[in-house]
C-alpha positions in Angstrom: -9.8 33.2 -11.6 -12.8 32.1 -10.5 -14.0 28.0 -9.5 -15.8 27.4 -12.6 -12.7 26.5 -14.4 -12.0 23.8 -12.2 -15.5 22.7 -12.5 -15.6 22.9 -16.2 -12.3 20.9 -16.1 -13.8 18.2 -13.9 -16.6 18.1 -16.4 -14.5 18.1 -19.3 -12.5 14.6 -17.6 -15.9 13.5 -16.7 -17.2 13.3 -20.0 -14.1 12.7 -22.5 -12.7 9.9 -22.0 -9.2 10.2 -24.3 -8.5 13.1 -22.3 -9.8 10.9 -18.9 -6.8 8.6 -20.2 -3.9 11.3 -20.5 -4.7 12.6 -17.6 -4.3 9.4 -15.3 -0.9 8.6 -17.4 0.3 12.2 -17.0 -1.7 14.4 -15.3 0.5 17.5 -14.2 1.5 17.8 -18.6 -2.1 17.2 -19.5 -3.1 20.2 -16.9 -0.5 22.7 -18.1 -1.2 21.6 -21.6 -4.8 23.1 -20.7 -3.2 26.2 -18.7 -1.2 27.0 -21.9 -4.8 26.5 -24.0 -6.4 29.2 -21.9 -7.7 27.3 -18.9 -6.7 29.6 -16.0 -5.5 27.5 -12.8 -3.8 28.4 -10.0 -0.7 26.7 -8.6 -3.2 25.5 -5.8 -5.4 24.1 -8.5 -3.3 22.1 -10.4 -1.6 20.9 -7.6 -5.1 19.6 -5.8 -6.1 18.4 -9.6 -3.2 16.7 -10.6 -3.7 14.7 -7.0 -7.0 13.7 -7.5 -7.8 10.0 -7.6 -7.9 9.1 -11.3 -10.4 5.8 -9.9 -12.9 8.5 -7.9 -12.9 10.6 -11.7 -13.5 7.5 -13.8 -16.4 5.7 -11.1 -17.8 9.3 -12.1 -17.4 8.9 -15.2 -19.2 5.2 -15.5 -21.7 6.8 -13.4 -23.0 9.1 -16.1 -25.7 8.8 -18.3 -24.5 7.8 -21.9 -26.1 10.1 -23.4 -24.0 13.1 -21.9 -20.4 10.9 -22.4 -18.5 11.7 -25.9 -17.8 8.4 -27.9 -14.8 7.2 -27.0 -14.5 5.9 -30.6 -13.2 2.2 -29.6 -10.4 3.8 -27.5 -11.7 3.4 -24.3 -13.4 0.8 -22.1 -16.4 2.3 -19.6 -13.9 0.8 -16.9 -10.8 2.2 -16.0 -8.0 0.1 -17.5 -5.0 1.1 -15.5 
């Protein structure tokens, strides 16, 4: 396993922002949901991901250019809405 998953994960909630929203209303299910899809984390991992501020991910998120977001198709404000 190397750190790029976890990178590429970060990315991944960075950018899409339905799976932005699963993740802070459940985010241990939507991590093993992406183990089970191929995503190879460690225990460690998913524990430190599934801890991390939701707010930090989605000021990240807002922080981004548009142009490298997906749409978020009416489903999602640019703020956080929990």
């Amino acid at each position: 396993m190397t750190h790029r998953n976890v990178e590429t994960l970060i990315g991944r909630l960075a950018t899409d922002p339905e799976l932005r929203r699963r993740f802070v209303d459940d985010p241990v299910r939507v991590l093993h949901e992406l183990r089970h899809q191929g995503f190879e984390l460690s225990a460690v991992e998913l524990e430190a991901l599934a801890a991390t501020d939701a707010e930090a991910i989605q000021s990240f998120a807002n922080a981004l250019d548009r142009r490298i977001r997906r749409a978020n198709n009416g489903t999602e404000s640019d703020t956080h809405h929990k």
